[in-house]
N, C-alpha and C positions, 0 to 999 in steps of 0.2 A: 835626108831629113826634111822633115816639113812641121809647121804649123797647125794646131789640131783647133778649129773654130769648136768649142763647149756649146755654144747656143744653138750653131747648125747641128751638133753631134745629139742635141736633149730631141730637135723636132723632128731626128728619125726613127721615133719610137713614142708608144703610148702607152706599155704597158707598166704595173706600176708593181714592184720592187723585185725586179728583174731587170739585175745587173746587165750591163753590155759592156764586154772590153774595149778599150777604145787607144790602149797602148801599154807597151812592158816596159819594164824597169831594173835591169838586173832579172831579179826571182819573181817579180811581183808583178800582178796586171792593176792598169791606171784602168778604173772601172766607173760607168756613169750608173744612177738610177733614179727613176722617180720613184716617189714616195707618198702615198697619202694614207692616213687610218694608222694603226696598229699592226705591227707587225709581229713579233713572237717572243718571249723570253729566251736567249741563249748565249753563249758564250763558245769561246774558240781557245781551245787547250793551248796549241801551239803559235800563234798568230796573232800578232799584233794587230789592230783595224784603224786607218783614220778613217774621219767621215768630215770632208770636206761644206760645206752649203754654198751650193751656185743661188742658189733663188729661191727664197720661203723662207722656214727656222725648222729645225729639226728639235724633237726632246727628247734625249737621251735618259731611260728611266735606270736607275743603278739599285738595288735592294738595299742601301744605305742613303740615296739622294737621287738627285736630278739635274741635270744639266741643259739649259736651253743653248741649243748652238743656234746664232743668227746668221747671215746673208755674208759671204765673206771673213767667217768665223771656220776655225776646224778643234778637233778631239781626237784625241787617240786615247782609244778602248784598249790596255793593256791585256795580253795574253789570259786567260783564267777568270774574266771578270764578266761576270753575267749583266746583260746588258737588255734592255726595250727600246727598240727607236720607234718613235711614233710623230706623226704630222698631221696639225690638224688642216691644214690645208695640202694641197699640191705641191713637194720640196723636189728638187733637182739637188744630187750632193755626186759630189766626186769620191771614189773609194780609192784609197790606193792599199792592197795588203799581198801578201804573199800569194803565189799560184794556186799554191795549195789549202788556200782557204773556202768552206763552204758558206754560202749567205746566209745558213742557219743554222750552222755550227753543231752542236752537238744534239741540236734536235732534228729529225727526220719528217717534214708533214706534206702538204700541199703546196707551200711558198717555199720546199727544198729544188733548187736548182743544180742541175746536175751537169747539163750544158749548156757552154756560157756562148751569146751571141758574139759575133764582131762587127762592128759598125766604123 
């Protein structure tokens, strides 16, 4: 067992919303990502998602509302719920969800990730 530094784990990477594992949990990988801009409408049939905020604010867009999550703030995206994360700045967030989840859930495009880095 050891101590995982967040801040050292954000500055070995730049790309932005491409997740990196960075430890498991049971079923679930404990995932970092930057974030900036718009990312896609989608949701995850089976799979719960938090989304943690290391640094920035994240806005969670829901087709009923909106949710600003700030700076040591988290959200959990219930299973089936179509969800937009967008930043308008530069966000650093911690993911913690199942193995078996995709970053873009039941849509297939250019920000689908299919293999997840480790850092």
């Amino acid at each position: 067992m050891r101590s995982v530094n967040l801040a050292e784990k954000f500055r070995q990477f730049d790309e932005h919303w491409r997740p990196k594992i960075v430890g498991e949990l049971n079923d679930a990988y404990v995932k970092l990502v930057k974030v900036r801009g718009e990312f896609v409408w989608h949701r995850h049939e089976l799979e719960d998602e938090l989304f943690l905020v290391v640094k920035g604010r994240l806005l969670l867009k829901f087709r009923d509302h909106e949710v600003w999550v700030e700076e040591g703030e988290f959200v959990i995206v219930p299973r089936g719920v179509e969800h937009l994360p967008v930043a308008p700045d530069e966000t650093h967030v911690v993911l913690l969800e199942p193995k078996s989840t995709l970053n873009t859930g039941n849509v297939r495009n250019e920000r689908t990730v299919s293999e997840l880095d480790r850092i």
